[in-house]
C-alpha positions as CSV (number, residue, x, y, z in Angstrom):
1,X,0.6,4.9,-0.5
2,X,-1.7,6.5,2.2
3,X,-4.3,4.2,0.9
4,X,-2.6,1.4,2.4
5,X,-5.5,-1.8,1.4
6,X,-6.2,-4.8,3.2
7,X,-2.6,-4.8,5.2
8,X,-1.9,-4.8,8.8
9,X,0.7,-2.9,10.9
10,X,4.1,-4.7,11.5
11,X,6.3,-3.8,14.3
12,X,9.2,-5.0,12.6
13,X,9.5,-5.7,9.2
14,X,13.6,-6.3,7.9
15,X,14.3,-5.7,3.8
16,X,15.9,-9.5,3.0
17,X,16.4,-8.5,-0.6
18,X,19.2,-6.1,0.1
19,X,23.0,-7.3,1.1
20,X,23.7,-6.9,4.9
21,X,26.5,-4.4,5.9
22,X,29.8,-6.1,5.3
23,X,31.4,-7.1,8.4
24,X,34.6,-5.5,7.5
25,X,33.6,-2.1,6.9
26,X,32.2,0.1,9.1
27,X,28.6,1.6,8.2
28,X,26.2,4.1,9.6
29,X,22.9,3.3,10.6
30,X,20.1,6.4,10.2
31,X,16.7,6.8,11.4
32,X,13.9,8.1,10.2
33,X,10.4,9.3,11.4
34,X,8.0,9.1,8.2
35,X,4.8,10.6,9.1
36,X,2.5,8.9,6.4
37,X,4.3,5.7,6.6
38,X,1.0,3.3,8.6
39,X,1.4,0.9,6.3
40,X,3.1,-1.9,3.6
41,X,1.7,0.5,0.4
42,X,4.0,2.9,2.3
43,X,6.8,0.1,3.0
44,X,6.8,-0.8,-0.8
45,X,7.0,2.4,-2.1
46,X,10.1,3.4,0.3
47,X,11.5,0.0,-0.8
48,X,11.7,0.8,-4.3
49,X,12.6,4.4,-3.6
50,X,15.8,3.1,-1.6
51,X,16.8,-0.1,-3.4
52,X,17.9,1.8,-6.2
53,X,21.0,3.7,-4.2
54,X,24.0,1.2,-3.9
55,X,25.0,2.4,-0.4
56,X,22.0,1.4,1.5
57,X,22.5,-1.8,2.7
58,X,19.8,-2.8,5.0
59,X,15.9,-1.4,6.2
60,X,14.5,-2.2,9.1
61,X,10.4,-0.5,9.2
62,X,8.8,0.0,12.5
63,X,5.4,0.5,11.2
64,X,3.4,0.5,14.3
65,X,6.2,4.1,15.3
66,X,5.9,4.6,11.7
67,X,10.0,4.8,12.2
68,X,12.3,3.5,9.6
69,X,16.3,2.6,10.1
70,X,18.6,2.5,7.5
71,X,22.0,0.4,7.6
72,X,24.3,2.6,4.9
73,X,27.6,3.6,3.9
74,X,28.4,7.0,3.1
75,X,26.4,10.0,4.0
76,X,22.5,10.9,4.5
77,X,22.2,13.1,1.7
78,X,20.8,11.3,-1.0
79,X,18.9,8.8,1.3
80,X,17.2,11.4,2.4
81,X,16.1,13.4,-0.9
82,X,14.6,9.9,-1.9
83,X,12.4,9.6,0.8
84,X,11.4,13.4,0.7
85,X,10.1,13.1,-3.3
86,X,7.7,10.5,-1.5
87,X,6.0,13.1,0.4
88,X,5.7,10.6,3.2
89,X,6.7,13.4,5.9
90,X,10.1,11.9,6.5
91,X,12.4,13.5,9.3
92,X,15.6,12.8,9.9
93,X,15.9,11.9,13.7
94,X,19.7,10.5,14.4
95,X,22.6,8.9,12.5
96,X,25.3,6.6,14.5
97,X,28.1,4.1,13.6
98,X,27.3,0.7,13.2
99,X,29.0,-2.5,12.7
100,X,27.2,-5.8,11.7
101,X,27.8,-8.6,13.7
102,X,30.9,-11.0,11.5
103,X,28.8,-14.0,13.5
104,X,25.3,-13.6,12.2
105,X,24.1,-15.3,9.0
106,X,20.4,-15.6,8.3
107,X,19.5,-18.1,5.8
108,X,16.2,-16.2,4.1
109,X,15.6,-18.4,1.0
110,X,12.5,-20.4,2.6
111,X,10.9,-17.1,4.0
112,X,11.2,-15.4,1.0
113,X,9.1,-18.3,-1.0
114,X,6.8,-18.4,1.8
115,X,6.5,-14.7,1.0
116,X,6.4,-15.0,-2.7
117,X,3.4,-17.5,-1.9
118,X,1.3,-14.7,0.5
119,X,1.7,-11.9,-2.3
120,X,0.7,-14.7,-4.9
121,X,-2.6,-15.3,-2.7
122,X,-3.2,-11.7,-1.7
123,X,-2.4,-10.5,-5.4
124,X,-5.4,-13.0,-6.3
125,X,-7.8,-12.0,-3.7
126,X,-7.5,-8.2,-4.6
127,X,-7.8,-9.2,-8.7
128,X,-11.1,-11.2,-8.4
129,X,-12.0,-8.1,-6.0
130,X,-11.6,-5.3,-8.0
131,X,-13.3,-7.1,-11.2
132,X,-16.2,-8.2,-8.7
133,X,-16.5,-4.7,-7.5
134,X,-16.3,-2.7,-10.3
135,X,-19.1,-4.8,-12.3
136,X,-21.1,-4.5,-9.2
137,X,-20.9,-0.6,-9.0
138,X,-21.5,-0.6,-12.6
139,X,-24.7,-2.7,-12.6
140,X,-25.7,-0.9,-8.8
141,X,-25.1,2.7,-10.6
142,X,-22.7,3.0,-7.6
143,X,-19.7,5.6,-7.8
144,X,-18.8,4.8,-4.3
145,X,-18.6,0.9,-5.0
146,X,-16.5,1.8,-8.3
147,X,-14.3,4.0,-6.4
148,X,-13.8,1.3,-3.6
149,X,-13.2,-1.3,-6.6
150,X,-10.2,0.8,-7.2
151,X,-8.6,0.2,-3.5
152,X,-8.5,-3.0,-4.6
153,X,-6.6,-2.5,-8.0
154,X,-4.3,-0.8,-5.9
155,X,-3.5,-3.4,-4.0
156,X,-3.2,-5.8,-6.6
157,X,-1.1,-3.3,-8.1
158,X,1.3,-3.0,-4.9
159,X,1.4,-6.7,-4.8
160,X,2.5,-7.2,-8.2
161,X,5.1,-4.9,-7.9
162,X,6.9,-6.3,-5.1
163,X,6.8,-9.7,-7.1
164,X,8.3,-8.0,-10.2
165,X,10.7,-6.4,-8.1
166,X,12.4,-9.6,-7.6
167,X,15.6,-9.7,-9.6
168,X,15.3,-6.8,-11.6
169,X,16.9,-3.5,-11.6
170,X,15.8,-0.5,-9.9
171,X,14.9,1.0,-13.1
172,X,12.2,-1.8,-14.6
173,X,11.1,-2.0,-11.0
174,X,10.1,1.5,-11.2
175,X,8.8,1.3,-14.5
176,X,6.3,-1.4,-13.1
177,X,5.7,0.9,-10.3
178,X,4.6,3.8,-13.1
179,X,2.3,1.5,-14.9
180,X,0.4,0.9,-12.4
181,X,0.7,4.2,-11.0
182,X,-0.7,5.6,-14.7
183,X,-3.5,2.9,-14.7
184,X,-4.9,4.1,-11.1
185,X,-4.6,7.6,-12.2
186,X,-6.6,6.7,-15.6
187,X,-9.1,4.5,-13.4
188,X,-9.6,7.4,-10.6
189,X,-9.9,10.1,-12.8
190,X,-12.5,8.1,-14.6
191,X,-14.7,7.9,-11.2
192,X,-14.3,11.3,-10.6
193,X,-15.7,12.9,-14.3
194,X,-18.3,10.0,-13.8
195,X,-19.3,11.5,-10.2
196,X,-19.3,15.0,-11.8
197,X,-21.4,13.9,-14.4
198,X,-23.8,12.1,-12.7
199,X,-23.9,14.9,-9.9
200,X,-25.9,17.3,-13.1
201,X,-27.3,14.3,-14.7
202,X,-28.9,12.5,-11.6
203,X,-28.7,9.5,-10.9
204,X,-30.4,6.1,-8.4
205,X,-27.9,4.0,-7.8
206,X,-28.8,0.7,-5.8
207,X,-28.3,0.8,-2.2
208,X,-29.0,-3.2,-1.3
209,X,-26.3,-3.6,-3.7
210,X,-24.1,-1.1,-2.3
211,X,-23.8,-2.5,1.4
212,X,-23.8,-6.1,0.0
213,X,-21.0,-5.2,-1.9
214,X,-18.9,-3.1,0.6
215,X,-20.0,-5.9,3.1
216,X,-18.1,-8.5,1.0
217,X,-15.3,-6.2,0.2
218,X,-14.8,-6.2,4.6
219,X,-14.6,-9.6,4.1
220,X,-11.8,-10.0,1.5
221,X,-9.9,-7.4,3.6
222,X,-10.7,-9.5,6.8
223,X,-8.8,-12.4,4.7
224,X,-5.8,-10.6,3.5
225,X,-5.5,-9.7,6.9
226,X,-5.5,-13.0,8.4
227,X,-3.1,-14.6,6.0
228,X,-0.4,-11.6,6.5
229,X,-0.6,-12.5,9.8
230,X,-0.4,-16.0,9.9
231,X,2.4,-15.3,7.8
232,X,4.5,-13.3,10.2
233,X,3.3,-14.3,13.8
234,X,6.4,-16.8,13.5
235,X,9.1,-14.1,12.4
236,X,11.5,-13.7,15.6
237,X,10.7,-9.8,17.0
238,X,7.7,-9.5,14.6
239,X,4.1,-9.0,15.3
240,X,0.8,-8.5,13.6
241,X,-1.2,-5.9,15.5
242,X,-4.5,-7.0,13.7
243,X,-5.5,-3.5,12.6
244,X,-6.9,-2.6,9.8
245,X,-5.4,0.3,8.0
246,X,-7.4,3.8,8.4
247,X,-8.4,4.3,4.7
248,X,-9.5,0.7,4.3
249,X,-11.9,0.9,7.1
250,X,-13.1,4.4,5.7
251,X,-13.5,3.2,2.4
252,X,-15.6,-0.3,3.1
253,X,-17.7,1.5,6.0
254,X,-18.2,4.4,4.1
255,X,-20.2,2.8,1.0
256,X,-21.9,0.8,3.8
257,X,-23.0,4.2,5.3
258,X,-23.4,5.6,2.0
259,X,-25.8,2.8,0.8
260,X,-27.7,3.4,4.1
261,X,-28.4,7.0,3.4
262,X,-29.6,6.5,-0.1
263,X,-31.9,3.8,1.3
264,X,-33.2,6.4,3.8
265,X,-33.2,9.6,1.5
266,X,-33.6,8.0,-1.2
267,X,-31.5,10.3,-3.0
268,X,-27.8,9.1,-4.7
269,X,-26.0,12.0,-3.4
270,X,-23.9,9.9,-0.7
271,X,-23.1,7.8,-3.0
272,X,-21.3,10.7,-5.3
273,X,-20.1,12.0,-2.1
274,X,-17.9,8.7,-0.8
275,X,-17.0,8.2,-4.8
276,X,-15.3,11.3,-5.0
277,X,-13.6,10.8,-1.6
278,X,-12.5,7.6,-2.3
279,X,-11.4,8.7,-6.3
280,X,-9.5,11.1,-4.7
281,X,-7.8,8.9,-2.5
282,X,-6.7,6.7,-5.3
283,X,-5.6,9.5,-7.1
284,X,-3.3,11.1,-4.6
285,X,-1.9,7.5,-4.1
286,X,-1.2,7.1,-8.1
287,X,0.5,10.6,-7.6
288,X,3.3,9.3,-5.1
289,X,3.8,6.1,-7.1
290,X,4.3,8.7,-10.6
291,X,6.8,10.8,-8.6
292,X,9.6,7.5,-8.1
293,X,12.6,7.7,-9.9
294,X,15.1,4.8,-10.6
C-alpha cells in the first residue's frame, strides 16, 4: 500500500517462505522497477500477489531502489500481469539465466520466529493505536485524528496478514487480505461522509487534543521503527535506513499542523481538510488490497 505505516526502508529484504530454485534446473531471474513500491505495505501486497504462481521461486526487494528480482521458471508473462493489477508502476527492466548455487543452504527457521515475534509486537502496538486514536478523535471531534487512527488499522491489518499467511494457501491468504481490505474501505468511507457532513453542519473539534494525539501517534511509529530495525541490522547484506515512510510522516505532522491552525483560527476546517486527505489515502490503499486475486 502507498500508505506504508510505521515501517522503514530495507535495502534487501529476501522471501524465506518460498522454495529456492532447485539446483538442478536452470531458472530465470527477472527484474523489476515498481514505482510505488517505498515500502513493506508494498512488499506484502507483492508477496501475496506472487506467492500464489507455482513458478516463482524466490523475491529478493530492494526497497531503498524500489527494485524487485524474481528467481522463476518459465516465462514473465503471468508474473508480470500480477504485479500490473497492483497498480504499483511495475516495469519490466531485464530477464537472465540463473542457476542457484547446489552449495548454499540457509537454515531460516530461528529468523522466521524471530520475525513471527516482531509482527506479533508491531501487530500489538498498531491495535492499541488505532482503538487509542479513534476514541481520541471521537471525543476531540477530530476527523483528522479518526482518519490517522485508520493508518494504524492498516497496519495492524498488514501485520496480521503476513502472520496468517503462514501455511495457508494463496487463496485464504487473499481472503484475509480482502477482509481487511473491505474493513478499511468501510472505516474510510465512514471518515469521509463524516467530513462531508460536518463540513455543512460545523463543527469545533479540539485542537490540544489533536497534537497530543498525533504527537503520541509519532511516538508509536518511532517504536515500530526501532524494533524493525533492531530486528534486521544483524541480517547479512541488510540494512535499516531509519526513514520514516512519506505518508506516515504526512499523516502524524499533518494533524499536528492541523491542530495548530484550528488553535490559531479557531475554525475546524484543517481538521476536515487533513481527514479527507488522510480518508482518501486509506481508501486508495483498501482499493489495491480488493483488487488481489488468488
Amino acid at each position: 500500500m502507498s500508505d506504508c505505516q510505521c515501517k522503514t526502508q530495507v535495502q534487501v529484504s529476501e522471501n524465506a517462505l518460498l522454495p529456492e530454485c532447485p539446483a538442478s534446473e536452470l531458472c530465470h531471474k527477472t527484474r523489476y522497477h515498481i514505482r510505488k513500491m517505498d515500502c513493506p505495505s508494498e512488499e506484502n501486497l507483492i508477496r501475496m500477489a506472487l506467492g500464489a504462481l507455482p513458478q516463482v521461486q524466490q523475491l529478493q526487494f530492494f526497497l531503498q531502489d524500489r527494485q524487485l528480482d524474481v528467481v522463476h521458471q518459465g516465462g514473465t508473462d503471468a508474473i508480470t500481469q500480477r504485479l500490473e493489477s497492483l497498480n504499483l508502476g511495475a516495469v519490466l527492466r531485464s530477464s537472465a539465466p540463473f542457476q542457484a548455487d547446489p552449495t548454499a543452504s540457509v537454515d531460516n527457521s530461528k529468523a522466521d520466529a524471530d520475525e513471527r515475534k516482531l509482527l506479533q509486537r508491531l501487530l500489538a502496538i498498531n491495535a492499541v493505536m488505532f482503538v487509542t486514536e479513534l476514541i481520541v478523535g471521537v471525543w476531540a471531534q477530530s476527523t483528522g485524528l479518526i482518519a490517522d487512527s485508520l493508518d494504524m488499522l492498516a497496519d495492524a491489518a498488514v501485520y496480521s496478514v503476513a502472520l496468517l499467511a503462514v501455511g495457508l494457501s494463496a487463496a485464504k491468504k487473499v481472503r484475509a487480505a480482502h477482509l481487511s481490505g473491505w474493513l478499511q474501505a468501510l472505516l474510510a468511507a465512514g471518515v469521509l461522509f463524516e467530513v462531508a457532513r460536518r463540513f455543512w453542519a460545523g463543527t469545533e473539534p479540539m485542537s490540544t487534543l489533536m497534537i497530543v494525539m498525533a504527537s503520541v501517534a509519532l511516538i508509536a511509529n518511532t517504536l515500530c521503527l526501532y524494533l524493525i530495525s533492531q530486528s534486521r541490522s544483524d541480517g547479512a547484506h541488510m540494512k535499516a535506513t531509519k526513514i520514516f515512510s512519506t505518508n506516515d510522516v504526512l499523516a502524524n505532522l499533518g494533524v499536528i499542523v492541523a491542530g495548530g491552525l484550528v488553535a490559531w483560527t479557531g475554525s475546524g476546517y484543517p481538521d476536515l481538510v487533513i481527514g479527507g486527505i488522510i480518508g482518501i489515502i486509506v481508501l486508495d490503499g483498501a482499493r489495491r488490497i480488493l483488487a488481489l486475486r488468488a
